[in-house]
C-alpha positions in Angstrom: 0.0 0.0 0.0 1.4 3.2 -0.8 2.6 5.2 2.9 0.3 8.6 1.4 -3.0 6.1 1.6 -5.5 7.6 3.9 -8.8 6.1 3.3 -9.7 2.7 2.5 -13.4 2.9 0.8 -16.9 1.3 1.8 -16.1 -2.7 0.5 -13.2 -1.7 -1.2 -12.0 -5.6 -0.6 -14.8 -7.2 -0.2 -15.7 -10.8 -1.1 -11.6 -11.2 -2.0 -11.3 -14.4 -0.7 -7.7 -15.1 -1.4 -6.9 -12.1 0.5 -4.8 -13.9 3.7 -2.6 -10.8 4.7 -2.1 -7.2 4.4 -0.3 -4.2 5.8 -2.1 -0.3 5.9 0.1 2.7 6.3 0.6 4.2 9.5 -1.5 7.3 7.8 -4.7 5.7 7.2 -7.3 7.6 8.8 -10.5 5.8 7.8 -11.5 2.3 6.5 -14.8 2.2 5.1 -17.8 0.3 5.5 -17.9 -4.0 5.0 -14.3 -3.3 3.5 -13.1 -6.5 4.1 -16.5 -8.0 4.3 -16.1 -11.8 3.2 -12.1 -12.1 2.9 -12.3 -15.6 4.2 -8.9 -15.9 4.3 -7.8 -12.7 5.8 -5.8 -14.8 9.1 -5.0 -11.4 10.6 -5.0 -7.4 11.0 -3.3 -4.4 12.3 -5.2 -0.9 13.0 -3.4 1.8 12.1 -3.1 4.3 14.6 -5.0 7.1 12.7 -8.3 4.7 12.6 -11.2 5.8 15.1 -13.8 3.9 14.0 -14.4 0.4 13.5 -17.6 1.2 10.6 -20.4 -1.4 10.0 -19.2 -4.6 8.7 -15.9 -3.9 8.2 -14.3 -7.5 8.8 -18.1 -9.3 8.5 -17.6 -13.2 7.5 -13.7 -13.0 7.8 -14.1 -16.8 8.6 -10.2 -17.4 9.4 -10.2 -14.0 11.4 -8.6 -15.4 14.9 -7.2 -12.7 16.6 -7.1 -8.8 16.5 -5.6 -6.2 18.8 -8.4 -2.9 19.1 -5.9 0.0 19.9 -7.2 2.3 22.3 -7.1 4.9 19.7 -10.6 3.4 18.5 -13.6 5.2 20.4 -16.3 3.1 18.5 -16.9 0.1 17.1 -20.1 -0.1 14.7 -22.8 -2.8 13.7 -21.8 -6.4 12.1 -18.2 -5.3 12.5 -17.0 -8.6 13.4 -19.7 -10.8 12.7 -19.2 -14.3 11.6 -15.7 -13.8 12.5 -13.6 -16.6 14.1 -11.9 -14.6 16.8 -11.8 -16.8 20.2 -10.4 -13.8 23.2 -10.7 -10.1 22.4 -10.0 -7.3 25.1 -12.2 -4.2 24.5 -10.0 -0.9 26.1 -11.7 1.9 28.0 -11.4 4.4 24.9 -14.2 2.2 23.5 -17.7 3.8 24.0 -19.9 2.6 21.8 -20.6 -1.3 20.5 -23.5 -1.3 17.8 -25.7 -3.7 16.9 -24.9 -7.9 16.4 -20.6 -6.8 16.3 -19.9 -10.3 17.4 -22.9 -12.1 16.9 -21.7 -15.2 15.5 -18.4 -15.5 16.3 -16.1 -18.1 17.8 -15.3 -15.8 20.8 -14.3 -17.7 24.4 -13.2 -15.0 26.3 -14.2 -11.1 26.3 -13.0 -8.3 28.5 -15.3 -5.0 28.2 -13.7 -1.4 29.4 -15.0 0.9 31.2 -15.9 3.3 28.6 -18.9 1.5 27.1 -22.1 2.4 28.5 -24.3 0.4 26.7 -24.0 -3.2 25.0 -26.3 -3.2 22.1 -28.7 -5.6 21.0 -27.2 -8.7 19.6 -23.9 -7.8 20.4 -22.8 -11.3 21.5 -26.0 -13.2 20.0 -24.7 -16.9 19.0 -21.3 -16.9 20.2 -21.5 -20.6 21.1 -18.2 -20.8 22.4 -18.6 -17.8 24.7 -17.6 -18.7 28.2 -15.9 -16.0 30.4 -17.0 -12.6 29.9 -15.9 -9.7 32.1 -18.4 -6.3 31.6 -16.9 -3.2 32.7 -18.2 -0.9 35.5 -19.2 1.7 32.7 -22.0 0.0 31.6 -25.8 1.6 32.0 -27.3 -0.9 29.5 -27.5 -4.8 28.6 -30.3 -4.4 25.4 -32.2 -6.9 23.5 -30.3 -10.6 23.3 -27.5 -8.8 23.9 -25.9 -12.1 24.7 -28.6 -14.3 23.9 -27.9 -18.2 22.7 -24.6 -18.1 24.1 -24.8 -21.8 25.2 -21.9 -22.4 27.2 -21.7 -18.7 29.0 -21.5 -20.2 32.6 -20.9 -17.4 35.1 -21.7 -13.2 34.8 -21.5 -10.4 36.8 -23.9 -7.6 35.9 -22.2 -4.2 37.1 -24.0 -2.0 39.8 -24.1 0.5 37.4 -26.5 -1.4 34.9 -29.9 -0.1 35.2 -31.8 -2.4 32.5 -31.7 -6.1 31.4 -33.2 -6.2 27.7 -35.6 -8.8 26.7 -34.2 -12.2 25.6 -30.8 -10.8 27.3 -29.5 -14.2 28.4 -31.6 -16.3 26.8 -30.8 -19.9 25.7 -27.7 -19.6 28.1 -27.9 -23.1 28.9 -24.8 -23.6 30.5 -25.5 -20.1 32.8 -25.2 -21.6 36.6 -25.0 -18.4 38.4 -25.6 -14.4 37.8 -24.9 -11.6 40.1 -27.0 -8.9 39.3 -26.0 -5.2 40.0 -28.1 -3.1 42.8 -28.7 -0.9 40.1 -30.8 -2.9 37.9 -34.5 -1.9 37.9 -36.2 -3.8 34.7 -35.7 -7.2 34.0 -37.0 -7.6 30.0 -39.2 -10.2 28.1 -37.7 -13.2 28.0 -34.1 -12.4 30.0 -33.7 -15.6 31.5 -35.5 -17.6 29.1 -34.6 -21.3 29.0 -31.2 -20.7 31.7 -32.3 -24.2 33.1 -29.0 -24.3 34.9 -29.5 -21.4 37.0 -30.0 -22.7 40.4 -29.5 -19.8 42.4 -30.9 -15.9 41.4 -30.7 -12.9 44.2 -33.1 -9.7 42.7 -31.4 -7.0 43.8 -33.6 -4.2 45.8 -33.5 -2.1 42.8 -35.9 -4.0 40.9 -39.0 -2.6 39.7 -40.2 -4.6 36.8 -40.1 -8.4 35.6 -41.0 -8.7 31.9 -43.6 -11.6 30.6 -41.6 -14.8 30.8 -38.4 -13.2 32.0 -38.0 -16.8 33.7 -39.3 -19.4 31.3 -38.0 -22.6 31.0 -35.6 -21.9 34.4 -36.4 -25.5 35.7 -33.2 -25.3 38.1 -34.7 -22.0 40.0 -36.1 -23.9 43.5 -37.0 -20.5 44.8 -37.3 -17.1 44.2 -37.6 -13.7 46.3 -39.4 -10.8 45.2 -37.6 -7.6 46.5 -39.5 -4.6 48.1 -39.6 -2.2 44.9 -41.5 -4.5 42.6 -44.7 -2.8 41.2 -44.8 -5.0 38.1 -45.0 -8.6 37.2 -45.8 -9.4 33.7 -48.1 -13.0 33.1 -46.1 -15.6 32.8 -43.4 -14.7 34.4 -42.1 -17.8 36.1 -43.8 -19.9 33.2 -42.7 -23.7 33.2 -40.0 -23.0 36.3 -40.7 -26.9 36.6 -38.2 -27.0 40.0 -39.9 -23.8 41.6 -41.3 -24.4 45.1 -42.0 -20.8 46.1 -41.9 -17.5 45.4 -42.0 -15.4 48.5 -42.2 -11.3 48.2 -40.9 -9.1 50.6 -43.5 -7.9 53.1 -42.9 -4.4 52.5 -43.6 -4.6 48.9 -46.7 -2.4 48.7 -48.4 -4.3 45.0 -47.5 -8.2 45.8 -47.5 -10.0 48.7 -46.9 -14.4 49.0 -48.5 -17.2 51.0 -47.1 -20.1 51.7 -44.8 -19.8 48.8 -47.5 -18.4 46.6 -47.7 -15.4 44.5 -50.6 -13.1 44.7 -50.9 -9.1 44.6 -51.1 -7.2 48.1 -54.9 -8.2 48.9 -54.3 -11.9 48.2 -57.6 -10.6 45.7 -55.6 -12.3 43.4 -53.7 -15.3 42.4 -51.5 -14.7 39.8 -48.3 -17.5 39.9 -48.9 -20.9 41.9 -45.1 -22.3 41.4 -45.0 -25.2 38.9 -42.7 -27.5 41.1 -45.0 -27.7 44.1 -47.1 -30.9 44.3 -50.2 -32.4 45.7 -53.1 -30.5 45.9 -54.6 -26.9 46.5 -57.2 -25.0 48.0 -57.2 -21.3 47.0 -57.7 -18.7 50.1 -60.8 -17.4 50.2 -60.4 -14.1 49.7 -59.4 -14.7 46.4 -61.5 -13.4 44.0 -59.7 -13.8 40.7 -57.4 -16.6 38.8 -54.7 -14.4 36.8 -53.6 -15.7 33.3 -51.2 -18.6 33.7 -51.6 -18.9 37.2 -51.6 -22.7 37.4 -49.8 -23.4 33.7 -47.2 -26.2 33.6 -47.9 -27.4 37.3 -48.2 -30.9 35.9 -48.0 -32.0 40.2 -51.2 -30.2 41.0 -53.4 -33.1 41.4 -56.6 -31.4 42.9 -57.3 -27.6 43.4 -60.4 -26.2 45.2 -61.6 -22.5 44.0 -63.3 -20.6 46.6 -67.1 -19.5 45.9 -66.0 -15.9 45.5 -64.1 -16.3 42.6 -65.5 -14.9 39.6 -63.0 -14.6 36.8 -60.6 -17.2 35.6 -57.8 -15.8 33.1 -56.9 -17.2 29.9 -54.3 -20.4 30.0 -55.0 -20.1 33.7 -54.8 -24.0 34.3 -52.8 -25.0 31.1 -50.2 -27.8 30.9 -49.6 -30.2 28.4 -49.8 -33.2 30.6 -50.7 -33.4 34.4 -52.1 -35.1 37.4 -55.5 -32.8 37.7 -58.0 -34.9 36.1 -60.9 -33.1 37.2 -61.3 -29.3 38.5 -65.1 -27.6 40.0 -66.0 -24.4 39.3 -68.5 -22.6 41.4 -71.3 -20.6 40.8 -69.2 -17.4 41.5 -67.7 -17.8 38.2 -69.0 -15.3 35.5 -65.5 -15.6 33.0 -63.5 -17.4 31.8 -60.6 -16.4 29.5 -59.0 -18.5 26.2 -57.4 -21.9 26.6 -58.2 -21.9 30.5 -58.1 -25.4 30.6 -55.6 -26.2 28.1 -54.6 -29.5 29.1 -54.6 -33.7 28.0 -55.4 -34.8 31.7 -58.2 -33.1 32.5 -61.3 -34.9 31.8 -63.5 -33.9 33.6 -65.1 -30.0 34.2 -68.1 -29.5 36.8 -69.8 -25.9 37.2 -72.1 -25.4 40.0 -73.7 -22.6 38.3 -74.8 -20.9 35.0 -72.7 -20.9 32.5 -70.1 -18.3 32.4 -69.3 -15.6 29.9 -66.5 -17.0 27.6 -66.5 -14.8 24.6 -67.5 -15.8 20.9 -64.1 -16.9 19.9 -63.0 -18.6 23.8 -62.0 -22.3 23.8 -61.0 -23.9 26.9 -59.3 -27.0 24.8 -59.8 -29.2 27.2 -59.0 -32.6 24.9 -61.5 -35.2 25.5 -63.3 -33.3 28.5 -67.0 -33.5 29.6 -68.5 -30.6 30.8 -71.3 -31.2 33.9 -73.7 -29.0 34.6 -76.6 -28.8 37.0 -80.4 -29.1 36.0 -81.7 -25.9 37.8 -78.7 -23.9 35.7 -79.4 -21.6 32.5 -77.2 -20.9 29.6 -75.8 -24.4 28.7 -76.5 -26.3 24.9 -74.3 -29.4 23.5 -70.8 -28.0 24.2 -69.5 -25.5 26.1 -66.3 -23.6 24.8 -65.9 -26.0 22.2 -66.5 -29.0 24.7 -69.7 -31.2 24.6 -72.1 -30.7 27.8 -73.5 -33.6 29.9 -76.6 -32.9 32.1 -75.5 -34.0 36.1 -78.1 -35.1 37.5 -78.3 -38.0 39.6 -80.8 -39.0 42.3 -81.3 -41.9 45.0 -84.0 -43.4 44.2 -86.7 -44.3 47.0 -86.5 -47.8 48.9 -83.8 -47.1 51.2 -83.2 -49.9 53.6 -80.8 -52.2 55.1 -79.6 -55.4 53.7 -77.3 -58.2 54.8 -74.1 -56.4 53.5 -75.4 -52.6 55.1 -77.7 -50.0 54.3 -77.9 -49.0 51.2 -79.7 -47.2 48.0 -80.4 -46.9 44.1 -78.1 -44.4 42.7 -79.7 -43.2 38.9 -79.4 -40.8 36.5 -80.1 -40.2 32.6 -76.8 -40.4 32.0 -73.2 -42.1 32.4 -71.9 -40.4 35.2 -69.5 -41.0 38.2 -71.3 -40.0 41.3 -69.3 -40.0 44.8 -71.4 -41.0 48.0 -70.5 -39.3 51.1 -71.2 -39.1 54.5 -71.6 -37.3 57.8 -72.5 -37.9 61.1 -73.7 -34.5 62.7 -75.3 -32.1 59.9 -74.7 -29.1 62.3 -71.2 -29.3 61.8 -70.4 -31.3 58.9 -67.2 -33.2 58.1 -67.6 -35.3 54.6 -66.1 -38.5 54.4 -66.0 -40.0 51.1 -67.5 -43.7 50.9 -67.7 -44.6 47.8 -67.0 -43.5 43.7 -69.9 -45.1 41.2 -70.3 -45.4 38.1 -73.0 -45.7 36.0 -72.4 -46.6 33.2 -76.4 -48.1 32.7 -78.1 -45.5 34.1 -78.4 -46.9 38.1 -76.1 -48.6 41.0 -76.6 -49.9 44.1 -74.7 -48.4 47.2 -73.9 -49.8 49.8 -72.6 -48.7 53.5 -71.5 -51.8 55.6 -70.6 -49.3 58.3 -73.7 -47.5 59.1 -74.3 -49.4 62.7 -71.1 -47.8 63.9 -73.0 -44.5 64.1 -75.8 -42.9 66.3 -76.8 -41.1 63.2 -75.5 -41.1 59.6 -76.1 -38.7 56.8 -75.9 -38.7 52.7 -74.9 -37.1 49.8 -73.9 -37.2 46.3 -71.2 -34.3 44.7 -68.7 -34.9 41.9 -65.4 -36.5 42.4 
C-alpha cells in the first residue's frame, strides 16, 4: 500500500477471498464500510493508529479472522463489525464507548473483557457466540439491550455491574450452560424473556433495585427452586415464572406495597388475586378465600397439581390459567361465583373432567377452553348451557337416590340413577350441624343406576348422605 494512503473505501475488498494478509500505512485515517466483508482468508490485521472507527461490517464473514488487537485509539466500534468472525479472546479498552448492533454475533469468541468506557451493549452484540464462556463487563455499563448475549450456550458465570440499570428482553436467553448471575443493585427492569430457557440457574438474588419483571423473564428456568421478590417491585408481567418446573415458592418481601406471597405463593397485596402458583410444588390446593380472581397462567405447567379447590367468590378465571400439556388434575369444580372465563383456561390432555355449580359463564364468541376429550357437567336448575361448552360437549349432572332405602345383609344402602353415564361419589356425615364429609364410595354408572352400599352405618348414632362430583 502506498505510505500517502488515507482512506480505505466502503467494501473496497470485499468478497476477496484469497486475501490472507495485508499491511495499511501508518497514515490511514479511515476504513470504510464492509471493507473487508467476506475475505475468508484474511488470518490477521493491524489498526493503524490514525483509525477511530471500527464502521459497520468492516471484517463481517472473515471466517479465518482469529485474533485482532483494538488500539485504544478506536472510540467506536459499529454494527456487524466482526460478525461471523472466528476470533476466540478479544480485550475491548476503555477508549471504547460505543458497541453497535450484532458486532460479534456469530463468532467463535471464548473470552471477552469489556472497558470501562462503554455504557451500553447493544442488541445482539454477543448473539450466537457458542463458544462464549468468560466474559468480564466493565463498571461503565448503563445498558445490557435486546439478546445482547442471547444463545450463548456455554456462557456459565456473569457479573452484571452495579451500574446497569436495565436487562433487555431475551438478554441471556438460551444460556444453557448459565449456573450463576450476580445482578448489579442498580438494575430496575428485567425484560421479556431475559432468562429464558437458563435451566442451569439454580440460584438468582433480585437486587432491591428491581422494579419490573417482563412476561416470561423466567421461562423454561427448571433449576430456580426458589425465588424472592424484593420490596420495589410494582410490576410482574403473566407468565413470568412460566414452566419453572423446579420452583417451590416464590416469597415477596413484606414491605412490597403491589404483591405479597403465602405459603410460597404469588398473589398481589390483597391476596384478591392469584397470579403465579409455582409449577414444582405438588399435591393439591385450595385457594384462600379471599381470592376473588385466577390471573392468566396462574396454574400453567404445574403438571403436580393433582386437585385444586376455588373458593365460591371467585368470579374470573384468566386465559391459559390452568394449562399444561400433561398433568395429574383430572378433574377441576368451578363454582357458581364464576361469570369468566378467559381463552385456553383449561388447556390441558389430563383433565377430563369440568363440573360448574352454576350458569354458565361468559366465555366470549371466539373462547376455547381446549380441554381434549373433556366433559362438561352441569346442574339441572342452571341456565345458559346447549351441547358444548367452549368447544367442549355438555352432559346434564343429574343424579338422584331413588326411593326404597333400607338395610340389607351387607349394610344400608340405596339406588343411585341418572339419565346419564356419570361418576357420582357418595358421602357421609355424622352430625349435619357441623359437617365433616367423608367420602364412601366413587360409582359409576355406566347403565343409568347402582346400588350403594354402606356396611358401616351401625357404627354411628346417626348417619347422613350425599352425592357431589369427584
Amino acid at each position: 500500500m502506498p505510505s500517502g494512503l488515507r482512506n480505505i473505501g466502503d467494501s473496497a475488498f470485499n468478497y476477496c477471498t484469497s486475501l490472507t494478509n495485508i499491511a495499511l500505512p501508518n497514515g490511514v485515517t479511515n476504513i470504510g464500510a464492509y471493507a473487508f466483508e467476506e475475505c475468508s482468508g484474511l488470518g490477521g490485521f493491524r489498526i493503524p493508529g490514525g483509525v477511530r472507527r471500527i464502521k459497520n461490517g468492516t471484517f463481517f464473514a472473515c471466517e479465518t479472522l482469529l485474533g485482532i488487537a483494538i488500539p485504544t485509539n478506536i472510540v467506536s466500534i459499529e454494527d456487524e463489525a466482526f460478525r461471523l468472525c472466528a476470533l476466540t479472546n478479544i480485550a475491548i479498552p476503555n477508549s471504547i464507548t460505543n458497541l453497535g448492533n450484532s458486532v460479534f454475533r456469530e463468532s467463535g469468541l471464548k473470552k471477552v473483557t469489556i472497558g470501562n468506557g462503554v455504557t451500553c451493549i447493544a442488541s445482539n452484540t454477543f448473539y450466537e457466540c457458542w463458544s462464549l464462556t468468560s466474559v468480564t463487563i466493565g463498571a461503565g455499563v448503563r445498558n445490557l439491550s435486546d439478546s445482547a448475549f442471547n444463545d450463548c450456550e456455554n456462557l456459565g458465570r456473569v457479573t452484571i455491574p452495579n451500574g446497569v440499570t436495565n436487562l433487555g428482553n431475551s438478554t441471556f436467553a438460551d444460556c444453557y450452560a448459565l449456573t450463576n448471575v450476580a445482578i448489579g443493585n442498580g438494575v430496575r427492569t428485567i425484560g421479556d424473556e431475559a432468562f429464558n430457557s437458563c435451566g442451569s440457574l439454580t440460584n438468582l438474588i433480585l437486587p432491591n433495585s428491581v422494579t419490573s419483571i417482563g412476561s416470561d423473564a423466567f421461562i423454561n428456568c427448571y433449576g430456580l427452586n426458589t425465588i424472592a421478590i424484593p420490596s420495589k417491585v410494582a410490576s410482574i408481567a403473566d407468565k413470568a415464572f412460566r414452566n419453572c418446573s423446579g420452583l417451590k415458592a416464590i416469597n415477596v418481601n413484606k414491605t412490597n406495597s403491589f404483591y405479597s406471597s403465602l405459603d410460597g405463593v404469588l398473589f398481589n397485596k390483597s391476596q384478591t388475586k392469584l397470579i403465579c402458583y409455582p409449577a414444582g410444588r405438588t399435591g393439591p390446593y385450595t385457594i384462600p378465600s379471599t381470592v376473588g380472581s385466577i390471573g392468566n397462567w396462574a396454574f400453567a405447567y404445574c403438571a403436580d397439581l393433582i386437585g385444586v379447590t376455588i373458593p365460591a367468590g371467585v368470579t374470573n378465571i384468566g386465559s391459559w390459567a390452568f394449562a399444561v400439556a400433561d398433568g395429574g388434575l383430572t378433574t377441576i369444580t368451578i363454582p357458581s361465583s364464576v361469570k369468566s372465563i378467559g381463552d385456553a383456561a383449561f388447556f390441558s390432555f389430563g383433565l377430563n373432567q369440568i363440573y360448574f355449580t352454576g350458569d354458565a359463564p361468559n366465555t366470549g364468541p371466539d373462547v376455547t377452553l381446549i380441554a381434549y376429550d373433556a366433559h362438561i357437567y352441569y346442574l339441572p336448575w342452571t341456565t345458559g348451557w346447549s351441547t358444548t361448552f367452549g368447544g367442549e360437549p355438555t352432559v346434564l349432572w343429574n343424579p338422584i337416590a331413588l326411593t326404597g332405602f333400607g338395610v340389607r345383609t351387607n349394610g344400608f344402602g340405596f339406588t343411585l340413577s341418572t339419565t346419564n353415564a356419570l361418576a357420582i361419589v357418595v358421602e357421609a356425615c355424622t352430625n349435619l350441624s357441623d359437617p365433616h364429609w367423608q367420602r364412601l364410595q366413587t360409582n359409576t354408572l355406566t347403565t343409568g343406576s347402582a346400588y350403594f352400599s354402606d356396611p358401616q352405618w351401625t357404627n354411628y348414632p346417626g348417619r347422613f348422605y350425599r352425592l357431589r362430583s369427584p
